[in-house]
C-alpha positions in Angstrom: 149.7 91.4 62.3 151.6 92.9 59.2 150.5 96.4 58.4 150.3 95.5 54.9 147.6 94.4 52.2 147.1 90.7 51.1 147.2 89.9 47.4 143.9 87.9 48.0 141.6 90.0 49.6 139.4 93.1 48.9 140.2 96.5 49.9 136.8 96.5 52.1 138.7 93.4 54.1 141.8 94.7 53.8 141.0 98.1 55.5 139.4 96.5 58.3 141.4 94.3 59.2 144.5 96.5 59.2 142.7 99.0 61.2 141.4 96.6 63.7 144.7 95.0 64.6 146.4 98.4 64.5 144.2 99.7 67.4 144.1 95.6 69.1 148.3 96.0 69.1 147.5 99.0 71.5 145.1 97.8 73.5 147.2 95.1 74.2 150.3 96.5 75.2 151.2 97.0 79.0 150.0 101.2 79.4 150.7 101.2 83.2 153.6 102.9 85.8 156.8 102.5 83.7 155.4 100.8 81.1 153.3 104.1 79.8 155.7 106.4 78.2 156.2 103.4 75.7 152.8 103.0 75.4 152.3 106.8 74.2 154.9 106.3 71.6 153.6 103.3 70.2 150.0 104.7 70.4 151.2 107.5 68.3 152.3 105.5 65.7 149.3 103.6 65.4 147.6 106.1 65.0 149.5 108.1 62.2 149.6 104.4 60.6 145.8 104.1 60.9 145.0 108.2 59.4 147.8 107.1 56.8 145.6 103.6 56.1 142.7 105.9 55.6 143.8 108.8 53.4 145.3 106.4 51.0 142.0 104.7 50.8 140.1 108.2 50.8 138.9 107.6 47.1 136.9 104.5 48.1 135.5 106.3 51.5 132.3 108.9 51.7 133.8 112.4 52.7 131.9 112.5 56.0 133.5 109.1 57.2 136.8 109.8 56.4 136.7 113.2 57.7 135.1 111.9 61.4 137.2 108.7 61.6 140.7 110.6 60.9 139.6 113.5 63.0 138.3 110.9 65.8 142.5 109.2 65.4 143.9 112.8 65.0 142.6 113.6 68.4 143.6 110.4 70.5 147.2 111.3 69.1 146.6 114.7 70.1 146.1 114.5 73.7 148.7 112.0 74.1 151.2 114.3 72.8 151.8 116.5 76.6 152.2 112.7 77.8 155.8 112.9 75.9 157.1 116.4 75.0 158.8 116.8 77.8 160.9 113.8 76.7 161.1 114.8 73.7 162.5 118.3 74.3 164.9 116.8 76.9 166.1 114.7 74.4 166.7 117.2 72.3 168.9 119.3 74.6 171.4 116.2 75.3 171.7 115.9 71.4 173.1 119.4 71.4 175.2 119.2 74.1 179.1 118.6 75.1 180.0 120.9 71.3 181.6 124.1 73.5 180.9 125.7 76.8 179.0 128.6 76.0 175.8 125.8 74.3 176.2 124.0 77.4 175.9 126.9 79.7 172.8 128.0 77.2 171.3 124.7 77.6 172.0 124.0 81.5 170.1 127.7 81.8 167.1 126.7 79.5 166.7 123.2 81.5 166.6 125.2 84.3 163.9 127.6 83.1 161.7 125.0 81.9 162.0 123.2 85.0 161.6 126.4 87.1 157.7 126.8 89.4 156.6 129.7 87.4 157.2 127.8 83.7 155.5 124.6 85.6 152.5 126.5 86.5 152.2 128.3 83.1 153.0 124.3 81.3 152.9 121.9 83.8 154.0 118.3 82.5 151.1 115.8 83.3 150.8 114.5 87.3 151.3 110.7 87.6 147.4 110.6 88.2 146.0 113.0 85.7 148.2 111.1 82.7 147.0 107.8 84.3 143.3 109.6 83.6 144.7 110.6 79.9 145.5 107.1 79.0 142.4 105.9 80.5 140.3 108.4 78.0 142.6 107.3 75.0 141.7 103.3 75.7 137.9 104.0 75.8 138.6 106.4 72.6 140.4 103.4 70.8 137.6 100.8 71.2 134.9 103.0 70.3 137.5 103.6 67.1 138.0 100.1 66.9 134.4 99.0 66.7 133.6 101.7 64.2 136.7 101.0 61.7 135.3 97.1 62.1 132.2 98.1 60.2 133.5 100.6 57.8 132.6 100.7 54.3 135.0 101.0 51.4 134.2 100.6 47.8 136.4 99.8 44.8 138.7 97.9 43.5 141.9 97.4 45.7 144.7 98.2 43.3 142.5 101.2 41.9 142.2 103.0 44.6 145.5 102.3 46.5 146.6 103.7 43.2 144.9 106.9 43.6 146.7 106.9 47.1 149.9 106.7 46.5 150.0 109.0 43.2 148.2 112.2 45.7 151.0 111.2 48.6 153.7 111.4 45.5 152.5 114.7 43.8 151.8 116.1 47.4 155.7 115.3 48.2 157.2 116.5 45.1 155.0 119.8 45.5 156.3 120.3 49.0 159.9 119.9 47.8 159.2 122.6 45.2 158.2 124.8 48.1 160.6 124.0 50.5 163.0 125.1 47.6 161.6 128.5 47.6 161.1 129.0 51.7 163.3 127.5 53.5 161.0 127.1 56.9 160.0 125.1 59.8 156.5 124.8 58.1 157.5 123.5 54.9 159.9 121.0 56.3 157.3 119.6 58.5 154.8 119.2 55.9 157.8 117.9 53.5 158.1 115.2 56.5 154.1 114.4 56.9 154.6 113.8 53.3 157.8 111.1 53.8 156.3 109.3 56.7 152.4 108.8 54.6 154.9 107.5 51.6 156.8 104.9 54.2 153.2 103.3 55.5 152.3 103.3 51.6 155.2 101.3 50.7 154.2 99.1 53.5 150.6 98.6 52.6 151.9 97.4 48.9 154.6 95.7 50.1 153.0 92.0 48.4 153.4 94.1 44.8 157.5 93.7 45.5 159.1 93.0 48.9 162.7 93.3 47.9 162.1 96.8 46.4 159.4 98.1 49.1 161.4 96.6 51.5 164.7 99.3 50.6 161.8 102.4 50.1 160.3 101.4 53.3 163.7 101.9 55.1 164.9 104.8 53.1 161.6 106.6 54.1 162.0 105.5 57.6 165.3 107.2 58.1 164.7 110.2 55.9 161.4 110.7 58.3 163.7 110.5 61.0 166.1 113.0 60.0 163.0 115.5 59.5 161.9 114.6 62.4 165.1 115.5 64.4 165.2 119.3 62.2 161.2 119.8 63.5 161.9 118.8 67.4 165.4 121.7 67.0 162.5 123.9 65.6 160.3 123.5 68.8 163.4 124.2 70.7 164.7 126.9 68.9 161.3 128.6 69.5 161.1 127.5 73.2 164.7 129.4 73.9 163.4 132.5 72.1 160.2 132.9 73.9 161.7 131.9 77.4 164.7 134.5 76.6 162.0 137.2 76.0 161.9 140.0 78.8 164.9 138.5 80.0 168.4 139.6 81.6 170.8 140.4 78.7 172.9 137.4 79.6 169.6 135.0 79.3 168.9 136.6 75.9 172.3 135.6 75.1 171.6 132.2 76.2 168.0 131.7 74.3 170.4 133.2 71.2 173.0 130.8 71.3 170.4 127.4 71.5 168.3 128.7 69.2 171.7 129.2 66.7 173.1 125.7 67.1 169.6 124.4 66.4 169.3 126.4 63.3 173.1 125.6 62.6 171.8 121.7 63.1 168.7 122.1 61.0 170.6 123.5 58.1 173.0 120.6 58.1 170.1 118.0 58.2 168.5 119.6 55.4 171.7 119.4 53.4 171.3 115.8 53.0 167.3 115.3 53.5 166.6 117.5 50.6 168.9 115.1 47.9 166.8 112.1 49.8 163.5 113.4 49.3 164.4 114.4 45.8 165.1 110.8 44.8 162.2 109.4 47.0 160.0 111.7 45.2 161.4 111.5 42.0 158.6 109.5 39.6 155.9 110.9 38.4 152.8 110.6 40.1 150.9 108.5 37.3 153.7 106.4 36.7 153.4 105.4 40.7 150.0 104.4 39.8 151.0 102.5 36.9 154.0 100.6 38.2 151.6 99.6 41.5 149.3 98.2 38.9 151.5 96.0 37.1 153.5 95.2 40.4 150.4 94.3 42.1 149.3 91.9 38.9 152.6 90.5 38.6 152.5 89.4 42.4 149.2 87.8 42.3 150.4 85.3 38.8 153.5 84.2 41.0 151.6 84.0 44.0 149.3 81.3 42.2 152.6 79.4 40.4 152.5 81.6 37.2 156.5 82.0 37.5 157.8 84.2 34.4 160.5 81.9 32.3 163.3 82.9 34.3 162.2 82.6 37.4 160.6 78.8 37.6 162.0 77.3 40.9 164.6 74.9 39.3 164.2 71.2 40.4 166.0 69.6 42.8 168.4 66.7 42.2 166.2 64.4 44.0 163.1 65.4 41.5 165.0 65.2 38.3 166.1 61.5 39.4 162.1 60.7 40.6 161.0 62.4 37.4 163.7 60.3 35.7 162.4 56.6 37.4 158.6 57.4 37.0 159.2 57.4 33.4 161.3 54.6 33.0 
C-alpha cells in the first residue's frame, strides 16, 4: 500500500485508491488499551497524507468537494489531537532537561502545575472511557470518509495536474521563507513547516518519475519537518510556562521565565540550520518543478515499457551472449 502514484493509471484511480488504503491502514490497526496512543499518531498522519493527497490534486477537484472532504479529514485529526498533547508536551520537557539546575527546577515546577486539580479541571487530559468514545467517533468518521473518497471524482490528466500541485506547494514554501525572513515567529515557522511536510508527501506521490532522487528529497523533507516540528512543540511550551506563570508568586514567574527562555534559546538554534534546509529544498522555481515532473514522469513511463535510453540498456549476461552466439551458428 505505497502512498505513491502508478505510472499506469489515471489520476481518477490513482486518487482513490491512495485515499482508500490510507484510511483501510487505520482501520486496520489495533486502536484499543495500549495499543491507542499509536493509533492516534498513525491516524494523524494519515490524515495529513490524505488533505496533502487532495490539495495537490485540487485543480482536478470541484471547490465544494475539496473544501468538504479536507474539512471532513481536518476535523477527525482535530479531535484526536487532546488524545496526545499531553505526550507531546511531556516529551518536550524531558528534551529540555538535565542542561543546569535552575531549567530543571523550572520544569519540575511546570510538571507540577499542569498536573495540579485546579489545571486538570480547567484542561483535563481525556478519561480512559471518554478517549475510548473519541476513537470510537473517529472510526465511524473514517468509513463514512472512506466510502465517499471511493467515489470521488477527479478530472485531468495525471501529470497536468500533479504539476499544478507541486508548483503552488513550491511557491507557497519559498513565499513562506521570504516571510519568515522578515518575522521571525511561531506563526511563520509553523506555516514554513505545513509547507515542508505537503512537499515530503509530494515527493512521495511522484516518486515513479525518479526513485533515487525522490527517494533523498523525501528524507531530507522528512527530517527538516521534524526539526520544525520540534521548534513549534518549544513554542506551545514556551506559551504554556507564560500563561501558567501569570498571577503567580515572583519565584513561579521566574520559573515560567526561565522555560520559556531555553525554549526560545532552542528554537533559535533549530532555525539556524532549518532555514539553510528549506532554502535549498525550496530553491527551483516553481514552473520549472512543473516542468522537470513532466519530463521525469515521461521518461519513467518509456523505461518502464523497455525504452532504455543508449546508456542505460541492461547489458547481457555471459550466458546470453554465448545463447545468442549458438542460435546463430
Amino acid at each position: 500500500m505505497a502512498y505513491r502514484f502508478k505510472l499506469k493509471e489515471s489520476l481518477r484511480e490513482g486518487v482513490r485508491r491512495i485515499a482508500v488504503e490510507q484510511i483501510e491502514k487505520v482501520l486496520e490497526t489495533p486502536h484499543k488499551g495500549d495499543d491507542r496512543v499509536t493509533w492516534v499518531h498513525e491516524a494523524r498522519k494519515a490524515m495529513k497524507r490524505t488533505r496533502a493527497l487532495l490539495k495537490c490534486v485540487r485543480s482536478g477537484l470541484e471547490d465544494r468537494v475539496y473544501r468538504e472532504e479536507n474539512a471532513a479529514l481536518r476535523e477527525i485529526a482535530r479531535q484526536l489531537s487532546s488524545l496526545r498533547d499531553r505526550d507531546v508536551m511531556s516529551g518536550t520537557m524531558a528534551s529540555l532537561a538535565g542542561q543546569d539546575e535552575e531549567l530543571d527546577a523550572a520544569l519540575a515546577w511546570l510538571s507540577e502545575r499542569l498536573h495540579a486539580p485546579e489545571t486538570e479541571a480547567a484542561s483535563p487530559a481525556p478519561s480512559a472511557r471518554s478517549a475510548d468514545a473519541m476513537v470510537r467517533r473517529a472510526i465511524k468518521a473514517l468509513e463514512k470518509a472512506k466510502a465517499r473518497l471511493a467515489k470521488i471524482e477527479v478530472t485531468g490528466d495525471l501529470v497536468d495536474t500533479v504539476g499544478v500541485g507541486l508548483r503552488k506547494n513550491q511557491r507557497r514554501g519559498r513565499e513562506m521563507l521570504a516571510r519568515l525572513a522578515h518575522h521571525v515567529t511561531d506563526e511563520n515557522v509553523h506555516e514554513l513547516r505545513k509547507s515542508v511536510q505537503t512537499y515530503q508527501r509530494q515527493q512521495g506521490l511522484v516518486y515513479a518519475a525518479w526513485p533515487e532522487l525522490q527517494s533523498v528529497r523525501i528524507e531530507a523533507a522528512r527530517n527538516l519537518a521534524q526539526m520544525l516540528g520540534e521548534a513549534q512543540d518549544l513554542a506551545v511550551l514556551a506559551a504554556t510556562a507564560t500563561a501558567q506563570a501569570e498571577g503567580a508568586t515572583r519565584t513561579e514567574v521566574s520559573h515560567g521565565d526561565c522555560v520559556s527562555a531555553a525554549c526560545r534559546e532552542r528554537q533559535r538554534l533549530i532555525r539556524e540550520v532549518a532555514v539553510p534546509m528549506a532554502e535549498r529544498l525550496f530553491a527551483a522555481r516553481p514552473k520549472a518543478v512543473e516542468h522537470e515532473l513532466r519530463a521525469g514522469w515521461a521518461s519513467a513511463a518509456l523505461m518502464a515499457a523497455g525504452h532504455y535510453p543508449p546508456d542505460e540498456k541492461p547489458a547481457r549476461t555471459g550466458g546470453q551472449k554465448r545463447s545468442t552466439r549458438a542460435s546463430a551458428q
